[in-house]
N, C-alpha and C positions, 0 to 999 in steps of 0.2 A: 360436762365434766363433773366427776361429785366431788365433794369437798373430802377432808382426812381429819378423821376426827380425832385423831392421836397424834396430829403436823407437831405439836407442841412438846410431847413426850420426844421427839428426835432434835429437838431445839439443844443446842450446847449447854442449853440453862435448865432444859426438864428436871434433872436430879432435885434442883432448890426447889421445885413445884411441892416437894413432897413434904414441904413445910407450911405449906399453905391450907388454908379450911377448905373443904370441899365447893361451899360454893367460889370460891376465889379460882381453884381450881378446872370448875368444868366453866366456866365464864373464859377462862385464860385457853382451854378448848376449841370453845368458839371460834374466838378472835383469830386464834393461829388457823384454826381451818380455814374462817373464813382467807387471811394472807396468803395459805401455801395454796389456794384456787387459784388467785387471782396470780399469782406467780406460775404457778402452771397452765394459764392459759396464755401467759404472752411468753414464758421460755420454752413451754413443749413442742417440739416438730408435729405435725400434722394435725394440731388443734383445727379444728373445722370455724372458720370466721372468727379469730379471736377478737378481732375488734367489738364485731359485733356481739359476741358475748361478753365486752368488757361493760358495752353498752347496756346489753341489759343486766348486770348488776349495780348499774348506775343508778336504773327505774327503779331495781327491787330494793336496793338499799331507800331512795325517795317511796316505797310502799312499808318499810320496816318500823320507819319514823310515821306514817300511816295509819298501821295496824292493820292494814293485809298484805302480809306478803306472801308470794306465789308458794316460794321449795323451802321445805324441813330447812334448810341452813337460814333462810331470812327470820322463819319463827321461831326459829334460835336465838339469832341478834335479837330477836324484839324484846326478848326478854333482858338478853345482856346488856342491851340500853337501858332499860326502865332499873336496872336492880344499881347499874353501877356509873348512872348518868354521863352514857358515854355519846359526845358529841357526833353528827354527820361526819364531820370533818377526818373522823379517825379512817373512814370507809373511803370517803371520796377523794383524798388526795391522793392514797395510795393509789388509787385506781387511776388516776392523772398519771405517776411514776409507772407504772405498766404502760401504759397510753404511750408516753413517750419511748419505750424500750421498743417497742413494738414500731415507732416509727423511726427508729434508729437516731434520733438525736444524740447529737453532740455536744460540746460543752468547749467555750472560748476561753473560760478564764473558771480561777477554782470559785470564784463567786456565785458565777452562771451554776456549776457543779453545787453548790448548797443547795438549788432549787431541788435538783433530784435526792439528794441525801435527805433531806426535809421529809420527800412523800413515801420514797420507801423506805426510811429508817424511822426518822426522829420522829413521827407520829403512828408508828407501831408501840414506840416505847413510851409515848403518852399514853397513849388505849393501854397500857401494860400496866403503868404506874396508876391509871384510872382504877381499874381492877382490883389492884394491891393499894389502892386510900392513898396517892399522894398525888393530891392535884398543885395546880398556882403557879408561881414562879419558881420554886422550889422542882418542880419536877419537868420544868420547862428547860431549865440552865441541866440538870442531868442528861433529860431525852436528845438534845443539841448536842450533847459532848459524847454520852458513848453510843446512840444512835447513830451518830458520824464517823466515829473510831471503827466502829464495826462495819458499815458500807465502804470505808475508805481502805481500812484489811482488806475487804471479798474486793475490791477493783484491782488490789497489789495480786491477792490471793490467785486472783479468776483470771487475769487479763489475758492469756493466752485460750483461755476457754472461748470468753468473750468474745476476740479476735476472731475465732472462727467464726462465729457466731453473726460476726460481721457488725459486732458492737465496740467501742470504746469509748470508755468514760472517764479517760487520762485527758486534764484539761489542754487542748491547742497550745495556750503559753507556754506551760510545764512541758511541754514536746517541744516546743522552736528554741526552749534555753538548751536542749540537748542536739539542735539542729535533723529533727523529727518532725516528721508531720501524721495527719490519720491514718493513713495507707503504711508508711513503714510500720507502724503496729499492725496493721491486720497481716502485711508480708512477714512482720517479723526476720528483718534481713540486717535487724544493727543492734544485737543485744547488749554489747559495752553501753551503747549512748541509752538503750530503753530499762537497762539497768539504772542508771543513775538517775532518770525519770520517779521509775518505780520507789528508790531509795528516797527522796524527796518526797512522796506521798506517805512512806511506812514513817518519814519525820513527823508529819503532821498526823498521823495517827495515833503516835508515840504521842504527841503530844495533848490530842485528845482525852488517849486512856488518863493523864494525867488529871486534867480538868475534871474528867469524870469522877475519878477517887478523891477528889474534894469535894465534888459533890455531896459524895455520898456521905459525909461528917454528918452525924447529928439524924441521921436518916431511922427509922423503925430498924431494926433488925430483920423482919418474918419483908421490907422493902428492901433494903440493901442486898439481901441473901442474892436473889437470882440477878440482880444486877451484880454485882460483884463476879458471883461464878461465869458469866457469859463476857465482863467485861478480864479476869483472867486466863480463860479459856481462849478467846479469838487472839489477845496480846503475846500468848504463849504458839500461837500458829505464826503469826505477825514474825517474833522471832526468832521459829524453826525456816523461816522466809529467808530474813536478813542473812542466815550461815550458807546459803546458798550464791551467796553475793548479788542476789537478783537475779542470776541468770538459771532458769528452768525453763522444761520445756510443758512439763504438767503441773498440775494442780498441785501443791505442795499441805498434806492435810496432818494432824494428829493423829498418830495412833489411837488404840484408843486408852493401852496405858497412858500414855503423856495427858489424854485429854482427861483422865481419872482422880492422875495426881494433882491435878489445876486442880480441877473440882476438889478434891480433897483439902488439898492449901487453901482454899479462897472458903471452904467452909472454918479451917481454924482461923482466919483472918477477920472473916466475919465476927468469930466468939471473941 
């Protein structure tokens, strides 16, 4: 599969890109091409051996940190590493989080469920804040809070996509307080009980976005921008969700006025 070298320009948070210096920008490029690969290699139908191609971007990333690496997208990274000191870890966990999608795990408790929020969220938006100069603790307590807000959205968001898909990443407990289990999600045969599930997760994401926008106190500006716009954006899906009372049967998305005016607002919020 090749990589997209504009995955980032369709990101919710593209627009703020265009505040950023050029190299900050084609580095942030990179990084999203390299994600939306490795997301379409464990979400696409008829990917040919996704395992094994998750594998071998396992080698080529261990060849990037090297200095040889095989295809145009690894000699990419190698420079995106050396210019913006971005750890393995950014590459390899996410690849872990596909790893797992791909072999359909599940999740007993919303604990268990941090592990997955961690590899495909929270350390895209380390590798993001790396990019954009905010390392440490500081962008650790951010990446944890709207990195999670925004994975815990797409599970409210997605969950009947999912379900098809023959995924669920609604924790076991969070199902048994509604007398649910994995399979009534994938039947989707008890929407009052998987409504009030879902509503329970849109709380703890509500409450993320929250955490997150204290985060961001005291942040750069040209850092907070695209955090901000992405952390109003998905919150403004979250609660075109909630007027639905939980119960849908599709994907519930932003127009793209609604998604224009966030971006709009969260730029004067920024100033």
């Amino acid at each position: 599969m090749k990589a997209d070298a504009n995955a980032y320009k369709k990101s919710s948070f593209g627009p703020a890109f265009l505040f950023l210096n050029k190299k900050q920008r084609q580095a942030l490029a990179v990084y999203y091409a390299f994600c939306r690969l490795m997301d379409d290699i464990a979400d696409e139908p008829n990917v040919p051996d996704p395992q094994g191609q998750l594998l071998f971007w396992r080698e080529e990333i261990a060849r990037v940190y090297e200095g040889n690496p095989q295809t145009p997208l690894g000699q990419s990274l190698t420079g995106l590493v050396k210019d913006f000191d971005i750890s393995s870890d950014r590459f390899l966990l996410l690849i872990d989080g596909m790893e797992a999608d791909l072999q359909g795990r599940r999740y007993a408790t919303f604990k268990d469920l941090e592990w997955y929020l961690y590899r495909v969220a929270v350390v895209v938006g380390l590798a993001t804040l790396d990019i954009l100069g905010l390392k440490g603790e500081k962008a650790q307590t951010l990446s944890l809070a709207l990195g999670a807000a925004v994975q815990t959205t797409n599970i409210v968001r997605d969950v009947r996509e999912d379900a098809l898909a023959g995924r669920v990443y609604l924790p076991a407990d969070m199902l048994a307080e509604e007398g649910l289990t994995f399979q009534d999600v994938l039947e989707n045969t008890k929407p009052q009980q998987m409504a009030g599930v879902l509503a329970k997760m849109a709380g703890i994401s509500r409450g993320l976005y929250s955490r997150a926008g204290d985060a961001l106190a005291g942040c750069a500006w040209r850092v907070a921008l695209p955090c901000r716009i992405m952390g109003w954006v998905y919150r403004a899906n979250l609660a075109k969700i909630e007027k639905t009372g939980f119960i849908f049967q599709h994907k519930i998305k932003l127009t793209r006025m609604e998604k224009l005016t966030n971006i709009v607002y969260a730029l004067f919020r920024n100033l």
